[in-house]
N, C-alpha and C positions, 0 to 999 in steps of 0.2 A: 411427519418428520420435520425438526427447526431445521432451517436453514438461516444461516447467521453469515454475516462478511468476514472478510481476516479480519478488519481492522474491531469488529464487534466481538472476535475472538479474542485477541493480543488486548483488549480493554478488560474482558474478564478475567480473564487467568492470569494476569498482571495484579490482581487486588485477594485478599484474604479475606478470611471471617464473612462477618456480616456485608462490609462491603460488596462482595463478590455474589451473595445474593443478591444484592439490590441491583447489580450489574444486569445480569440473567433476566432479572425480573423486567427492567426498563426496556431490554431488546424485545422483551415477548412481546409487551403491551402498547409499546407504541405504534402511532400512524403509520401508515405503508409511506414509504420513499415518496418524495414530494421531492421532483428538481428543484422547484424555485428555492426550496429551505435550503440547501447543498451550496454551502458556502463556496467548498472550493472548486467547483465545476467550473467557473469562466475559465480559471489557473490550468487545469488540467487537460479542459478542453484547447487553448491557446496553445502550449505544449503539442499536444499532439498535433493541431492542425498545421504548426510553425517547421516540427520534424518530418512530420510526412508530404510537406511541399518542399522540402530543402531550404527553409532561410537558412539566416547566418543571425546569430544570436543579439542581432543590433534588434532584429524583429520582438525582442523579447515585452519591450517597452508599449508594443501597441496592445498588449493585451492589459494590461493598466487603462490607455486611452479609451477603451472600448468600453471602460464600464460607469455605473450611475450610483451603484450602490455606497455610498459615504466610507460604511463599515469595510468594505473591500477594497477601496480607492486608498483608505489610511491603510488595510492593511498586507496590501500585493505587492506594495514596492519591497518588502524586505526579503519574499518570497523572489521575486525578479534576482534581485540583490544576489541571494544567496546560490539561485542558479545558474545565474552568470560565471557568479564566483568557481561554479565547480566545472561550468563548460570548458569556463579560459581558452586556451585557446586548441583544445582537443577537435579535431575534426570527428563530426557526430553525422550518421545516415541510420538510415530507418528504414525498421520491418514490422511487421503488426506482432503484435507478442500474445501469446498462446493464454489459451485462458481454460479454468477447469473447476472440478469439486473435491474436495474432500471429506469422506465420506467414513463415520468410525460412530459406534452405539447409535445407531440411529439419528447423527447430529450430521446435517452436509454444512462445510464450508466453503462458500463462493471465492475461488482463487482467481484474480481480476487486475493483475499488472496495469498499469497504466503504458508505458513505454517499453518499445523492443527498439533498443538502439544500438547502433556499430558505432563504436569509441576506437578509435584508431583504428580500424580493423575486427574489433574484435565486438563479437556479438552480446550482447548483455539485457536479459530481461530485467524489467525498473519498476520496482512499487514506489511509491512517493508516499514520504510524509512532511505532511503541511503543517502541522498543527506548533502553535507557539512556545509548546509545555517542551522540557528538554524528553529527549526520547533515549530510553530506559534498556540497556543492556538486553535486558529482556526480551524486547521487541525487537532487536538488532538480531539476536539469535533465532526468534521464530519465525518470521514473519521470512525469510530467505528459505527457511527450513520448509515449511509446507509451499513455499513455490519449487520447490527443491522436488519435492515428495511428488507432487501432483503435475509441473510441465515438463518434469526432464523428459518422458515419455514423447511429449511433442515439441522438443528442443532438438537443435544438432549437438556432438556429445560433445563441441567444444566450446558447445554456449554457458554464459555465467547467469546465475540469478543473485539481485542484488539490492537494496534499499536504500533510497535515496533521501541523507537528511537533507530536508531544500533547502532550510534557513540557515542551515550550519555549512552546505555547500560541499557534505561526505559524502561517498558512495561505503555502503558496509555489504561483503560478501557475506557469503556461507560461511558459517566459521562455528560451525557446530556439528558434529559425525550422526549422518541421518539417521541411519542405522538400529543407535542408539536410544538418541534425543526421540525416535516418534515413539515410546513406550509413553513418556510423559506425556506427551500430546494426546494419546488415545485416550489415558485415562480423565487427562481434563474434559475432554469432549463425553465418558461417563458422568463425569458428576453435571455438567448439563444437562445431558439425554437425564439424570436421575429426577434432577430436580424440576426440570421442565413442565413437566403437567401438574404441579401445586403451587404452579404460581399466576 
């Protein structure tokens, strides 16, 4: 059975045509997870270890200091930048955020928040994206949607699931009717489960 990440899901089903096999194909055939290659691990890692000891967002800047890699050192400050920009001055506390599969034709998707945090109060599971390409209505609708589908089960029922553009400094809700929306999503996860074993 493939198991694929969100983020290897929302890169497929974001593309058409040809592209969208060559997607499929590249998730099959590549190496297994290598940390060292995982660009944005210090970032994520830093986060989480800054929330779940209580800094205060001045902390955000040692995880820049901590690192060697050139490519990360040029490219972390904009990331800091932009999640500065969207802490401002929101009082933010931490809970570990619920993690899960989703599971449709034979295809699991690994559902893997990075952040469960209380923004004023109010509780809110947090996927982050890092990545510098502007991010795509598309991924704003699904990527909440199947954290939607998959932890409300192990959320309180007045937790939010939500996506965090870091460099833009947005947080974007659910803002799509689950209901509905997972007809589409099953079927995308058909033409994977289809195409998967001929490639």
């Amino acid at each position: 059975m493939p198991k694929i990440s969100l983020t290897d899901f929302v890169d497929v089903v974001s593309k058409s045509g040809s592209p969208k096999i060559t997607k499929v194909k590249q998730i099959k055939n590549r190496p297994a997870y290598q940390p060292a290659t995982d660009f944005y691990k210090p970032f994520r890692e830093g986060l989480i270890n800054l929330h779940a000891t209580g800094k205060d967002r001045t902390s955000l800047d040692s995880i820049v200091s901590s690192l060697s890699d050139l490519k990360k050192v040029a490219n972390y400050p904009e990331l800091i930048d932009g999640y500065k920009k969207w802490w401002g001055k929101k009082a933010i506390g931490w809970f570990d955020p619920p993690r899960g599969v989703y599971s449709s034709a034979g295809v699991d998707i690994a559902v893997n928040p990075e952040l469960g945090l209380v923004i004023d109060g109010k509780r809110v599971v947090v996927k982050l994206y890092n990545k510098a390409e502007p991010i795509t209505q598309f991924r704003i609708d699904m990527v909440p949607l199947l954290m939607e589908l998959v932890l409300r089960g192990s959320c309180a029922s007045d937790d939010a699931v939500a996506l965090l553009d870091v460099r833009k400094g947005k947080l974007h809700y659910l803002s799509v009717n689950p209901a509905t929306a997972k007809f589409g999503l099953d079927a995308e996860l058909a033409y994977i489960a289809t195409l998967w074993p001929h490639l």
